[in-house]
N, C-alpha and C positions, 0 to 999 in steps of 0.2 A: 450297783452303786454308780451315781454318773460321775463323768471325768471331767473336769476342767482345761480347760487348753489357757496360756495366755493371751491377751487380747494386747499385741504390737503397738498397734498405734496407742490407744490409753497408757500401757505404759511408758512408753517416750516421751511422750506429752506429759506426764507428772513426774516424769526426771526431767526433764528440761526447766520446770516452775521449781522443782525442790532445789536444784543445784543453784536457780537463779534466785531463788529468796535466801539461801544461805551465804551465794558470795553478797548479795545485798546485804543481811544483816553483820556479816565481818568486813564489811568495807564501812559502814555507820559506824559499827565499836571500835575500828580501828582510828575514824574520825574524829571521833567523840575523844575519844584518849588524848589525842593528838592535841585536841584544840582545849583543854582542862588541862593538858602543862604548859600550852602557848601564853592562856587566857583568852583564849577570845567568845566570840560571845554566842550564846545557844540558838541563836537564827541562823548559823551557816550550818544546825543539820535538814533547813528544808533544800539545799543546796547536797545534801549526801542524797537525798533520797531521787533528784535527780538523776544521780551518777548511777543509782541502784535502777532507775529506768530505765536507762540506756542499755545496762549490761543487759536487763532482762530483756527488750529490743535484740541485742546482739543474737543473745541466745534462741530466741525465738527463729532468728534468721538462718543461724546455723541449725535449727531442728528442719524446717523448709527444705531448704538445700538438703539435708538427709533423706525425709521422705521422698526427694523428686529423684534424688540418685537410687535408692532402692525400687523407684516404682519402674525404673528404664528396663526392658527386659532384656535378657542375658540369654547368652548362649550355651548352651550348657552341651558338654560333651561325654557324658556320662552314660552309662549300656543303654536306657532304657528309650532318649532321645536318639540315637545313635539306629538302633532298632527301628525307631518308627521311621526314619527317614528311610533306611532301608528300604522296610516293606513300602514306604511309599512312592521311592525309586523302582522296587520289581512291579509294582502296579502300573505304573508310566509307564515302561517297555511292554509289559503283556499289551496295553492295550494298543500302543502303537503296532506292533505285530498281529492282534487280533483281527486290527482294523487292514493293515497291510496282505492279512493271508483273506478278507473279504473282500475286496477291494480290486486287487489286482490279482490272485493264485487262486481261487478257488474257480472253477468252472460248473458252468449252469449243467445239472444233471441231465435236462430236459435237451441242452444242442451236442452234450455229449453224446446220449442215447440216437437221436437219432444221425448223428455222424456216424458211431457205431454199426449202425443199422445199414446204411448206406450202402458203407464200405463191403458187409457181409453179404450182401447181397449181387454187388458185381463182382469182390472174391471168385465169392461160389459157382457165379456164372463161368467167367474164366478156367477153373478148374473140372468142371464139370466138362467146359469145351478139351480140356487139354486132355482129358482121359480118355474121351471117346475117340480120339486118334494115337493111340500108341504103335509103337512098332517095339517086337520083339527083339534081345542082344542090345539096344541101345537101353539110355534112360529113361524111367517111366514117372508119370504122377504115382501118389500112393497115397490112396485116405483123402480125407477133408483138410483142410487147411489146419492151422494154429495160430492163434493169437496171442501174439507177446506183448512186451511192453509197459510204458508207465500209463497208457490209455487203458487201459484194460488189466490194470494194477490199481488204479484208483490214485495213482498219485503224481497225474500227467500236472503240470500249472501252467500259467500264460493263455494256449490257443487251443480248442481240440481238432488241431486240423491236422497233425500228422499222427500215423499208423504203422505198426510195424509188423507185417504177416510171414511165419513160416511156410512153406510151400514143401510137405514133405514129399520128397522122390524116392525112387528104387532104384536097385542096377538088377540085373542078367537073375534069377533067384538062384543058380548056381553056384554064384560068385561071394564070395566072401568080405564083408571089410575088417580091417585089423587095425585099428588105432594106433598108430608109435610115437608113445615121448621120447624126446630126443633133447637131449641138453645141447645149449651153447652157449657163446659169451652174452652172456642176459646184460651186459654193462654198455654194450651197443646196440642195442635190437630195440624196440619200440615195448615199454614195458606190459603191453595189455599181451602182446605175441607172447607170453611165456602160458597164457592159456590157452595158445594154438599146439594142433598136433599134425604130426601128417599122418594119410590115413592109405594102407597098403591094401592091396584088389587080392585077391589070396584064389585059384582054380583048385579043384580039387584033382587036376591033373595038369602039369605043368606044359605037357603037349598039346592041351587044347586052346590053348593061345592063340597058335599059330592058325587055327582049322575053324574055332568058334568062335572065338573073340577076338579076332583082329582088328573090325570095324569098330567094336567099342575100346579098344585099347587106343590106338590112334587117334580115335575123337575126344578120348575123354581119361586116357592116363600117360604120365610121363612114364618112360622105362630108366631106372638108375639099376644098373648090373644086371640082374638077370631077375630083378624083383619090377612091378608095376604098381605104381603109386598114384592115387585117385587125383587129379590137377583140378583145383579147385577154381583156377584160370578157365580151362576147360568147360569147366561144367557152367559156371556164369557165362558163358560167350552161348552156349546152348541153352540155357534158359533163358534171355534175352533174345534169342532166336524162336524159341515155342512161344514163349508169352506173347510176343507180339500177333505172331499168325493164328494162336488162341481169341488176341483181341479185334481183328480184322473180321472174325464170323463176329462177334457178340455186340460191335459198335456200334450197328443200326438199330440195332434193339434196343438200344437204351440212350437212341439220338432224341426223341422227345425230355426225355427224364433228364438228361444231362450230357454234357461236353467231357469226353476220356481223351488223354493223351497220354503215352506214353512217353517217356524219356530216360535215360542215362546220366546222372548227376555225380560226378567221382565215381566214376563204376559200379553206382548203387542206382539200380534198379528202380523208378518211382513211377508209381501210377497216381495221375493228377486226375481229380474228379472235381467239376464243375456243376453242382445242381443246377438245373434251368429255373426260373423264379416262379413256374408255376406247378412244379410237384415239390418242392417240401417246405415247410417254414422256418429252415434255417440255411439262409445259401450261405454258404462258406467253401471254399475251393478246399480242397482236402490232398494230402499227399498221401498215400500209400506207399510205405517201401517194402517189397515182395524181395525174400530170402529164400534161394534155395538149400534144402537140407535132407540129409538121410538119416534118417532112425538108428541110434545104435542101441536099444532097451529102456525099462523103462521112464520113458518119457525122456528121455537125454539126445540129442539131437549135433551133428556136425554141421557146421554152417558155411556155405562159401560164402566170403566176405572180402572184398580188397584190402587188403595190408597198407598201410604208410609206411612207402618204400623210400623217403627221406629218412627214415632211423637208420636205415638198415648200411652197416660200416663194415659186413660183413662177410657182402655177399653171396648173403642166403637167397635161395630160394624160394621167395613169399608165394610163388603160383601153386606150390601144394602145398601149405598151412591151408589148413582148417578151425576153425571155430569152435568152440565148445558150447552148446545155448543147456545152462540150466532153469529154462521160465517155469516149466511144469513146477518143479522142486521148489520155484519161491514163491509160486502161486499157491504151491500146499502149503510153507511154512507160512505165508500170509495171513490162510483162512484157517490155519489150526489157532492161530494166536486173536486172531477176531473172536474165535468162538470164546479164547479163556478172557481176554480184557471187558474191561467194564464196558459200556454200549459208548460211551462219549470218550473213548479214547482218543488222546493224541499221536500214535505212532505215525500214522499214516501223515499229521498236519505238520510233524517238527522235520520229516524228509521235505515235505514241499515247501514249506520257510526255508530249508537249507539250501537245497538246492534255487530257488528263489533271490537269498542274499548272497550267493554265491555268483551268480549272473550280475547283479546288481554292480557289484565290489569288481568283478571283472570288467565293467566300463570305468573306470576309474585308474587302472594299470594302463600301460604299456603295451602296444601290440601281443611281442613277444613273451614278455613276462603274462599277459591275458591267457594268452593260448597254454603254458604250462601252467598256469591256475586252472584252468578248465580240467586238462587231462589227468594233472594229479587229483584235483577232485571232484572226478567226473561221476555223474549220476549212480554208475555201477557200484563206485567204490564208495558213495555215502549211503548207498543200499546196505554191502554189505556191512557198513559202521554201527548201522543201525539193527541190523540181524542179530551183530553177537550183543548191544545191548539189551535185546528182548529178550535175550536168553539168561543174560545177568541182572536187571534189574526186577524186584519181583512186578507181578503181572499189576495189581492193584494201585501200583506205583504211577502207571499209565494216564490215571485218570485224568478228565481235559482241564480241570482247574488246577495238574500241574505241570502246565503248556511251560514255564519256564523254568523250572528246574528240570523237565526233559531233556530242553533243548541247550540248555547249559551243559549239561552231561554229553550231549551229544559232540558239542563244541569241546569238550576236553578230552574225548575218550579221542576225536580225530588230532587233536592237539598232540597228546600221548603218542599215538601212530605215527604221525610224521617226525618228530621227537628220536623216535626210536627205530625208526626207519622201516617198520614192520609192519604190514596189515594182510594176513594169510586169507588166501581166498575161501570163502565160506564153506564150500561143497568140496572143491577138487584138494584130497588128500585130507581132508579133515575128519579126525577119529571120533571127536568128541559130535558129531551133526547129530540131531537128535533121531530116535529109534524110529519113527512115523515113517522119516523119508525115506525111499528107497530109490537105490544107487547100481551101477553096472558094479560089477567087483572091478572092473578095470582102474577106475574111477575111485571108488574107496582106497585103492590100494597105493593109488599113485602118491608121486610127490609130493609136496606142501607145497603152494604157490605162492610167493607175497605178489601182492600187486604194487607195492611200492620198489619193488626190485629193479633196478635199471636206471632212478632219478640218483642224482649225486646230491649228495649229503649238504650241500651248500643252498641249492633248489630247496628242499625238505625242508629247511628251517626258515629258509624267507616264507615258505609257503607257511610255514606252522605261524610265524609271526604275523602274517596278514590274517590271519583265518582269526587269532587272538585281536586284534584290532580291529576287526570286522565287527566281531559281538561287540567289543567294550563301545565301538564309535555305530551303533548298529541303530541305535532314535537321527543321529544327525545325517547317516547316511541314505534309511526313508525318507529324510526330508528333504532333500537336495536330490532325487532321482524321480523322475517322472515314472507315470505308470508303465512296466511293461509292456503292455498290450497298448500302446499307444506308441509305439516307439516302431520302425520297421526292422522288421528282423531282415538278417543277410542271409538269401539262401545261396546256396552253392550253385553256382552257373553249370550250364550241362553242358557236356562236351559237345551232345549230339541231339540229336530227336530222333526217337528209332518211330515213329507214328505221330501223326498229325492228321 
């Protein structure tokens, strides 16, 4: 059965004639009356019909004026306008972000790989040199190198020119290490130090100290009581020592290929690599920073690393903290969760936007307010942000056409975190880490770490509130920042040159 709709305009338009032909016809009979008790005479009704023109004029003018007020378009604030503008607000940021993580974050796979390449290649040389001259009771190489980091994570942005290698060593095979946590006031120490441990040299006879190892006790441990504790001061002052006399044989070898220099940047270790312009097609000067470390199972790793000895109120002893490196552990939970997500996942793209807008927003602050935006939320700690999300959101959720409600989530789950002052670190004392990884028992069993432990409660919320105005102000703040990668980055001045 078909429906009829009314048809607006036709109707208006014949109540406008009907209402105007009826006050006509009662303004005539009213005249007519008028003028049949006056007397006057039957020619002043071409004179009413006049007046009936005019009104219909009127009316006509006031239908006009109706139509033109109804046709202005109106704003309507009602769900379903409300919605489209919406979705056509998250379209505008995706796209500004899609174009900002192509643009400037994403790195050419092609100078990636062979900067990769590069690097592994005079690594290996160096280690290769350093093993063939050991001497027994001191420190030795152990194994092939390790590659950590966010180059070889897949989620380096900006430049691929820095690198970050383990160097795994050994001591005396006699000799035993013992990890020990040890509490202190976490409220003055530098908050990443509460994932340092110090690591204890253990003989299986406590008289062989004296007779065996006194040459490595002196070079390479502090003595506190009657116990010796591996000094991680120590062991960097000697590997700065091998590395270099490693790289004095391998230099000429690879003086066609490229320019090595060694140096000393903050106590970190950096091997600079220069390609020469006629072996490879991507010159870019590369920094290597070479870490030395000991194996403590599987795949977990002590690291000597220098301490930021400005936190420290407490006069600790930062020369024997140790490092904990779990890269192995997030390289498997990485590529366990690659294999479950869909192929076009974004996990990998909402860490490098974050960490991305996070740089961006730190030109913007204050020297000192930059620098605690950094370290609260420093690369590490938007890694692990991002861990326990893959773990709570389901996998399928992932997909890259939902680049911005990932990254919203991500933006509120660290919002939440600093909020509440809590963000436990992933692996170290975490019961719930999924059954795949595997862990020393020392490790399993330890403490719960926050890494937010040590910032005061005042920091935390400025930070939380910047991080919130970051996203909401995140189109105007692309637009008013130049590229990265065209901007000079500040590297850290070297104390020294251990080679030239």
């Amino acid at each position: 059965m078909p429906v009829y709709s009314l048809n607006l305009k036709v109707f208006w338009l014949l109540i406008a004639f009907l209402f105007t032909g009826i006050w006509c016809l009662f303004v005539a009979w009213r005249r007519d009356g008028a003028a049949q008790e006056e007397g006057s005479c039957p020619e002043n009704g071409f004179n009413h019909l006049q007046v009936g023109f005019k009104f219909c004029l009127l009316f006509l003018l006031c239908y006009i004026i109706l139509r033109w007020c109804s046709s202005v378009p109106r704003r309507h604030y009602g769900p379903p306008c409300s919605l489209d503008g919406h979705h056509h607000q998250q379209q505008h940021r995706r796209n500004l972000l899609e174009t900002y993580y192509e643009q400037h974050i994403r790195l050419s796979p092609h100078v990636l790989g062979h900067s990769k390449a590069h690097v592994s290649q005079i690594v290996g040389e160096l280690i290769k040199v350093g093993k063939a001259k050991q001497h027994d009771g001191s420190v030795t190489f152990r194994g092939d190198f390790v590659q950590v980091g966010s180059a070889y994570e897949q989620h380096k942005i900006n430049s691929p020119d820095c690198f970050d290698i383990l160097v795994p060593l050994k001591i005396p095979q006699s000799l035993k290490l013992e990890p020990l946590f040890k509490e202190h006031n976490k409220e003055s120490v530098e908050p990443i130090l509460h994932c340092g441990v110090m690591c204890q040299v253990a003989a299986p006879k406590k008289s062989e100290w004296a007779k065996t190892y006194k040459h490595f006790g002196e070079c390479f441990c502090a003595e506190i009581g009657q116990k010796h504790q591996l000094s991680s001061a120590l062991v960097l002052k000697w590997f700065h020592w091998k590395i270099q006399r490693c790289l004095n044989v391998i230099r000429y070898h690879f003086e066609e290929r490229c320019h090595i220099t060694l140096c000393v940047c903050e106590e970190k270790l950096i091997l600079k690599i220069l390609p020469r312009s006629d072996y490879v097609c991507c010159h870019i000067s590369m920094s290597v920073r070479l870490i030395p470390a000991f194996h403590l199972g599987d795949s977990v790793f002590l690291t000597a690393q220098p301490w930021n000895k400005a936190f420290n109120q407490d006069s600790i002893n930062l020369d024997n903290y140790w490092g904990i490196n779990f890269s192995k552990q997030e390289q498997r939970f990485m590529s366990w969760f690659k294999d479950q997500a869909p192929a076009n996942s974004c996990h990998l793209k909402c860490l490098q936007i974050m960490k991305g807008l996070r740089d961006l927003n730190g030109k913007t602050l204050r020297p000192f307010v930059c620098t605690q935006w950094k370290a609260i939320l420093s690369s590490y700690v938007l890694k692990t942000a991002l861990f326990y999300l893959l773990l709570k959101i389901p996998v399928e959720k992932w997909d890259g056409s939902l680049l911005m409600e990932r990254m919203e989530d991500l933006v509120l789950f660290l919002k939440e975190c600093l909020q509440k002052q809590r963000l436990m670190h992933f692996f170290l004392g975490n019961i719930n880490i999924p059954s795949f990884i595997s862990l020393p028992k020392m490790f399993k069993e330890a403490q719960p770490v926050n890494l937010l432990e040590g910032y005061g409660p005042d920091i935390l919320d400025h930070t939380s509130f910047q991080l919130l105005n970051l996203w909401i102000q995140m189109p105007h703040i692309l637009r008013i920042n130049p590229s990265p990668r065209n901007i000079p980055r500040e590297l850290p001045r070297c104390k020294h040159a251990v080679f030239n």
